[in-house]
C-alpha positions in Angstrom: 0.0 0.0 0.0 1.5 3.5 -1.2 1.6 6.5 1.5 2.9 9.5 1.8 5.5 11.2 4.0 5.1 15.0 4.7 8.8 16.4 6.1 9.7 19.4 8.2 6.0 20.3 9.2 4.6 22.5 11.7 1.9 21.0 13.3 -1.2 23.1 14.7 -4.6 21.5 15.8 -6.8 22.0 19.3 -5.1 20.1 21.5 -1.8 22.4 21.9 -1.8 26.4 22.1 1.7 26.6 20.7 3.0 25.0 17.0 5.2 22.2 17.0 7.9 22.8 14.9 10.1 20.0 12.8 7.7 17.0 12.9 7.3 14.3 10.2 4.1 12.6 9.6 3.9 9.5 7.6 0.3 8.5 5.9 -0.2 5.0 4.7 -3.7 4.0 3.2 -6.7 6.3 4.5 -4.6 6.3 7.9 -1.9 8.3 9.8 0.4 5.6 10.5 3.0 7.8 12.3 3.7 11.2 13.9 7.1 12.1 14.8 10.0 14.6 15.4 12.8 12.0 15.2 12.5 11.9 11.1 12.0 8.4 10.1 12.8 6.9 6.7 10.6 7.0 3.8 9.3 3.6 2.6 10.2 2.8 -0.9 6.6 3.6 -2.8 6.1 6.8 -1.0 5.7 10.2 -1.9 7.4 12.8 0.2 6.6 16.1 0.4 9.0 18.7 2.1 7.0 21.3 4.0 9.5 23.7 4.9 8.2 24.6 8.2 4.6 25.1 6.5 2.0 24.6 8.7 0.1 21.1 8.7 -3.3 20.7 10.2 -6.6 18.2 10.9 -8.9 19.1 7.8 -11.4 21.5 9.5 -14.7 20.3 10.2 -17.8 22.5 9.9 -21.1 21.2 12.0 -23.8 23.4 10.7 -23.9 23.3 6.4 -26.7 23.2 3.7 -24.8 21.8 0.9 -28.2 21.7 -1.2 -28.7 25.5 -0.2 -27.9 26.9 -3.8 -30.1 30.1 -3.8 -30.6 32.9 -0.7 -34.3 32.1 -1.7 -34.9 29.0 -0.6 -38.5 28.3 -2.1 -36.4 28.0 -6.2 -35.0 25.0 -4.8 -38.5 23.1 -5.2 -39.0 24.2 -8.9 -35.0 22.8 -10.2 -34.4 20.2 -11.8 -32.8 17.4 -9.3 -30.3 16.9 -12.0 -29.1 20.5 -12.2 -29.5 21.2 -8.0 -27.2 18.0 -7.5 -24.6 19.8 -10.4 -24.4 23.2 -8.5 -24.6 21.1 -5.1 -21.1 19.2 -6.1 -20.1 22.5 -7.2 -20.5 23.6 -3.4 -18.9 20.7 -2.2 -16.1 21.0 -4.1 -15.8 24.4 -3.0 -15.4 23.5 0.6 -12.8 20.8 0.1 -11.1 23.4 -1.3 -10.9 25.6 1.2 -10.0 22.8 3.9 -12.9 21.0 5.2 -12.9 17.7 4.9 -15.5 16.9 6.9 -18.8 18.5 7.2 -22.5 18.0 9.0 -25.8 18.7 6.9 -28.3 20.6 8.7 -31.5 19.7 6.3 -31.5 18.4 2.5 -28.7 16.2 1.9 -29.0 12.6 1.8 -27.3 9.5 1.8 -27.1 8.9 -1.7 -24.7 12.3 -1.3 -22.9 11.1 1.5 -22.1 7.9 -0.5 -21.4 9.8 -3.8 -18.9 11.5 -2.3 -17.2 8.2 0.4 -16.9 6.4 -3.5 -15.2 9.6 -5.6 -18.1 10.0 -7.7 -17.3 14.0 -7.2 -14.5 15.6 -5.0 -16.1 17.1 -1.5 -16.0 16.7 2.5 -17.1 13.6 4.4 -20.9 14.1 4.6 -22.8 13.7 7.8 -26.9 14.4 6.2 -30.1 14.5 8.3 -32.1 14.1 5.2 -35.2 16.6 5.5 -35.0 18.4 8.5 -38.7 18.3 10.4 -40.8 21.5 11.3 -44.4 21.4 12.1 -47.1 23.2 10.0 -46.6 26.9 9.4 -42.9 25.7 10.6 -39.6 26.9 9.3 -39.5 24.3 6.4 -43.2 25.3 5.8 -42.6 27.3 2.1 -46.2 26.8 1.1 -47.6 30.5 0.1 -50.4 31.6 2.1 -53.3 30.8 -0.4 -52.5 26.9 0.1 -55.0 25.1 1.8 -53.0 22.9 4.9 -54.7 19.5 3.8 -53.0 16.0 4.2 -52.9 15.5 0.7 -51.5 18.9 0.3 -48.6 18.5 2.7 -48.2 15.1 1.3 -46.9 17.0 -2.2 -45.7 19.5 -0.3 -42.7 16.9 1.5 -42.6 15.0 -1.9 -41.1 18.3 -3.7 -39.4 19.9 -0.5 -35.7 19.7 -1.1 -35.3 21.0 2.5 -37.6 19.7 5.0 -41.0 18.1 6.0 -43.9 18.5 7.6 -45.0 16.6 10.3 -47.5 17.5 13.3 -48.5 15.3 16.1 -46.7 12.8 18.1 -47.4 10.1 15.8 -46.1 12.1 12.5 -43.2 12.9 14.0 -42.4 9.7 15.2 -43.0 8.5 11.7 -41.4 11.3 10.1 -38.0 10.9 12.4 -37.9 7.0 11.8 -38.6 7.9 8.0 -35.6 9.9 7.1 -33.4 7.5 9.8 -34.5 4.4 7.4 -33.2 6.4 4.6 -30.1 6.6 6.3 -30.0 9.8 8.1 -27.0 10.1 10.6 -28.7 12.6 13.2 -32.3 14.1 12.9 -32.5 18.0 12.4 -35.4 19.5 14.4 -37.3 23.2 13.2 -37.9 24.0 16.9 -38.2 28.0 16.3 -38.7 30.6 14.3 -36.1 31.5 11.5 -35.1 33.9 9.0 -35.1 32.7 6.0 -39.0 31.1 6.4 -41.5 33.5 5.1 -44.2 33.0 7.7 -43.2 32.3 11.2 -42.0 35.1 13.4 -38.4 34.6 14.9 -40.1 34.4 18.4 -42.4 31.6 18.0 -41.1 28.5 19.8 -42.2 25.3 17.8 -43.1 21.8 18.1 -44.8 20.7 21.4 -42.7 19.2 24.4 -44.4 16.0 23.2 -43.1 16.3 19.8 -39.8 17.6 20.6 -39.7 14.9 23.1 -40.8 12.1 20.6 -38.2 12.8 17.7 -35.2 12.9 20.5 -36.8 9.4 21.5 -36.2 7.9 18.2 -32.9 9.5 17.0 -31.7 8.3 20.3 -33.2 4.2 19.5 -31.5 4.8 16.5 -28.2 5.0 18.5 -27.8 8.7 17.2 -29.0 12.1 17.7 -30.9 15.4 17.0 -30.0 19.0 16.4 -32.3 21.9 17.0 -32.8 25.5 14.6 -33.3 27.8 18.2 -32.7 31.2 18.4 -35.2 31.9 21.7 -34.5 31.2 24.8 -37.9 29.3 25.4 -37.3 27.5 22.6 -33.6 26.1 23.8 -34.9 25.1 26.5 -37.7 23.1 25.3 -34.9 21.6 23.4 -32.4 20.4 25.5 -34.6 19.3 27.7 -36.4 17.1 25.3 -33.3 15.8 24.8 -31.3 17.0 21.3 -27.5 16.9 21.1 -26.8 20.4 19.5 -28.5 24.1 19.5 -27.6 26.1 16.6 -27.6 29.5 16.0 -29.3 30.8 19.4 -28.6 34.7 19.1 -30.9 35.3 21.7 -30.1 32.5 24.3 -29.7 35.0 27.6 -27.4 33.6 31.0 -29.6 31.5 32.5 -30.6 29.1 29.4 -27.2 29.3 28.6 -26.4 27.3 31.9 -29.4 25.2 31.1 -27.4 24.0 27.9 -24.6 23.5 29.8 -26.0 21.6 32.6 -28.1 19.5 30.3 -24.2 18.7 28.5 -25.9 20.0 25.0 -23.4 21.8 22.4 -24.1 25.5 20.4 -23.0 25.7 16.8 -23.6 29.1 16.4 -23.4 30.5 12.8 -22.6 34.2 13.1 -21.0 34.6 9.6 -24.1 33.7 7.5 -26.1 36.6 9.2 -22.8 39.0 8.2 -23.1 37.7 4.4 -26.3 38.4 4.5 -26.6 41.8 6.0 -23.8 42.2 3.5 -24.8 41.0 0.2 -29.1 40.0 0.9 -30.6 42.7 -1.0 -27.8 42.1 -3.5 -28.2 38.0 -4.2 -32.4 38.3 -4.4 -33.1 37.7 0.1 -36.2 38.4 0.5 -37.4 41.3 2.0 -39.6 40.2 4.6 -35.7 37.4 5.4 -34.0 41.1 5.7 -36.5 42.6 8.0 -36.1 39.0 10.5 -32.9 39.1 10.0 -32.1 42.9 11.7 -33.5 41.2 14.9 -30.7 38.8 15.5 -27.5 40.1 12.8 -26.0 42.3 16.1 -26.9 39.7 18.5 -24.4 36.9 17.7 -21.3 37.6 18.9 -23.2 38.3 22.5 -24.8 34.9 22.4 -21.6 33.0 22.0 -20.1 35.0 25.3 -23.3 33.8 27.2 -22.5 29.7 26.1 -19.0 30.2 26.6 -19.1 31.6 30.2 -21.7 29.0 30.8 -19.1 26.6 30.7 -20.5 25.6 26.7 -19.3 23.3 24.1 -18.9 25.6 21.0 -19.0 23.7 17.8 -18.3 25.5 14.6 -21.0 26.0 11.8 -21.8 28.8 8.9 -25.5 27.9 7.6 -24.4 29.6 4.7 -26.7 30.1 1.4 -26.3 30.4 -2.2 -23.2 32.9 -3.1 -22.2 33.0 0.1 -20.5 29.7 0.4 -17.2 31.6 -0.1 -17.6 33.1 3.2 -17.4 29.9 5.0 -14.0 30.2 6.8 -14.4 33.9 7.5 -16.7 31.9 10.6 -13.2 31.5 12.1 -12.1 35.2 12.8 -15.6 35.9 13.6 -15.4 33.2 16.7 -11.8 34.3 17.3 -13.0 37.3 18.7 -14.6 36.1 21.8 -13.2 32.5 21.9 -9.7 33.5 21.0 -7.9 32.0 17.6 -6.8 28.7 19.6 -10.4 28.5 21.1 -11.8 29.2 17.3 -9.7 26.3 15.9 -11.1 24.0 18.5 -14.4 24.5 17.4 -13.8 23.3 14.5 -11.6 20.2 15.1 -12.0 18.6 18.8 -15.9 19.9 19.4 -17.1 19.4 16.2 -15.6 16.1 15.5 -17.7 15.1 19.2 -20.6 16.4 17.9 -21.0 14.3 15.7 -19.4 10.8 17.7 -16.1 11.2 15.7 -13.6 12.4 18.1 -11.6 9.2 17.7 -11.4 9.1 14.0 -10.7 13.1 12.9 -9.7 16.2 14.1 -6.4 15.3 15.7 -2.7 14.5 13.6 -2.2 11.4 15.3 -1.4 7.6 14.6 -4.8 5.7 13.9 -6.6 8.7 12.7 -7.8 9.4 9.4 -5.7 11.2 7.2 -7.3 14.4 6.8 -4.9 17.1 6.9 -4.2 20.6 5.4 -1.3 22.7 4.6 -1.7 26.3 5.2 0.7 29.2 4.5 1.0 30.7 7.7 0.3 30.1 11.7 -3.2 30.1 12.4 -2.7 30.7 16.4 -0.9 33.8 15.2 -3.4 35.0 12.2 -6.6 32.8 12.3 -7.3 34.9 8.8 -4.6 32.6 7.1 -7.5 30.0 6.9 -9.7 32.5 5.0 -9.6 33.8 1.8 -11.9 31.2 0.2 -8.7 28.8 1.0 -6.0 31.5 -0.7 -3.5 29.9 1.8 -4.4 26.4 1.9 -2.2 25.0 -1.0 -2.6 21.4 -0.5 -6.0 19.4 1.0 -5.6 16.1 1.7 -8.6 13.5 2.2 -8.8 9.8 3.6 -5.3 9.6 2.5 -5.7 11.2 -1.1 -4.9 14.5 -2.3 -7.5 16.0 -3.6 -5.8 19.9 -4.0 -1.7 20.9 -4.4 -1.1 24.4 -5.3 2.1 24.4 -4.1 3.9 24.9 -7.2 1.5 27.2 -8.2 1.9 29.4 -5.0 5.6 29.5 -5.4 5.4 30.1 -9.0 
């Protein structure tokens, strides 16, 4: 089996504060096979590659994506083609690898046959963790029917069948049916419309949704399925309905206030907030076709972001790291990084996306981390990223070379030096 030796690497990843200077790190298969800063020999078949004190890291991991989210207005999605939405959605994907993530968690469309497109190379993207169609009640935030629809069972039957997003489901027994649905389909974790949102044309950013029952009910059966579910939250009534129902991970939550905020903590949930899709869209929504009434919902939470992430943190919070970004924003994605940096610190930003979000999602043993026995995910960037987290920006300007599952998927190296 061929491999790969990188040489005179500077390692950085969340478990140290500082860089470690001069190590080697030898990839055989899928697999690191070695770490070390004694320089061992290269076997005969592999490829070396001579840093030069270039900075190697995990490939980043990003918990909160919508790889299928190829427009800012959500409700074109259902009148694509699936031929042409899957073609801009490997575009996306593609675009991510790129810029260093490797691995990455769906937060409503995406579905296995994606996940296992990309484990087989049928297109070049991140390891895909999918939910399938996220769930939200009727009159929900996957609820994109105009107002003129009657909410009939045949109706809502077309409306899931077309939804490229999510599905309805009201009532204990729907959502117990709709949760073991989209797990049979092969679903890693169950995404949850437990609040109001922005993007949703209807539902105020207030409104808590989903009954205790219900909330309680879908936890029940993501957790019989020896997995989990996430919650959309930005309330702090409707945080806590969720944790204490039971889900894994709270996104978003801009207006979680102290006390919730030990609630998450005590109830050992994790926040994946997603502050830099709310700055691409204040930035560029009018611009890319937002919706007005999205614009208007979104000046309620845009300055509230960075506040909500001080709350969890001082809480004693888990901070995973997610974007939620739409259509032409995907670029944005790393900007998230700088963003967290500013109340987490850069070593606190890079652990949210490498040790937290990797235990999100039951992986912590398998990526995150440049050590023997762990999948060969790694990244070279030009710079130090405890020093300037923005060298991990730039729509991946500074990250020459991505590696995935042992195979090098970009190497711009001689083009940088060029």
């Amino acid at each position: 089996m061929s491999g790969v030796v990188f040489r005179n690497a500077t390692l950085v990843d969340a478990t140290r504060e500082e860089p470690r200077e001069g190590f080697a790190v030898v990839v055989e298969g899928d697999r690191i096979r070695e770490v070390s800063d004694s320089h061992p020999g290269t076997p005969e078949s592999f490829r070396e590659i001579d840093l030069g004190g270039a900075t190697l890291m995990p490939g980043l991991i990003d918990a909160h994506v919508h790889v299928k989210a190829t427009d800012l207005d959500l409700s074109k999605l259902m009148v694509k083609p699936a031929s042409y939405l899957y073609a801009q959605t490997a575009a996306i994907m593609k675009g991510m690898l790129y810029r260093g993530f490797t691995t990455v968690r769906d937060a409503a469309g995406a579905d296995k046959g994606l996940a296992d497109a990309v484990d087989e190379n049928l297109f070049a993207g991140p390891r895909l963790r999918v939910c399938g169609l996220a769930l939200s009640q009727t009159g929900g935030h996957s609820d994109l029917r105009p107002v003129s629809v009657m909410s009939q069972a045949s109706d809502v039957e077309r409306h899931n069948q077309i939804q490229q997003l999510g599905r309805i489901a009201d009532g204990v027994d729907e959502c117990r049916r709709a949760a073991r649905d989209e797990l049979r389909k092969g679903a890693h974790h169950i995404k949850i419309m437990a609040g109001g949102g922005v993007s949703s044309p209807f539902d105020p950013i207030e409104n808590t949704q989903y009954s205790m029952e219900e909330l309680t009910a879908i936890c029940a059966e993501a957790k019989a399925w020896q997995t989990y579910a996430m919650a959309h939250t930005y309330t702090p009534e409707a945080i806590s309905m969720s944790v204490r129902a039971g889900v894994r991970t709270v996104e978003h939550c801009n207006l979680i206030d102290a006390e919730t905020a030990k609630l998450v903590a005590e109830k050992g949930a994790y926040h994946v907030p997603t502050n830099i899709t709310y700055w691409a869209l204040n930035k560029h929504g009018k611009e890319f076709g937002f919706p007005d009434i999205a614009i208007e919902k979104l000046k309620v939470i845009v300055e509230a972001g960075l506040g909500a992430l001080e709350k969890t943190r001082d809480a004693g919070v888990k901070i995973g790291f997610g974007t939620d970004l739409l259509g032409p924003c995907h670029h944005y994605q790393a900007n998230e990084f700088s963003l967290s940096a500013e109340v987490l610190g850069t070593h606190g930003a890079i652990k949210t996306s490498l040790e937290t979000a990797a235990e999100i999602m039951y992986l912590e043993n398998e990526i995150g981390r440049i050590e023997a026995g762990y999948k060969a995910d790694l990244i070279v960037v030009d710079g130090n990223p405890l020093e300037d987290i923005g060298c991990l920006e730039h729509d991946g300007a500074k990250i020459p070379l991505v590696m995935k599952d042992g195979y090098i998927f970009k190497d711009h190296r001689d083009a940088r030096s060029a």
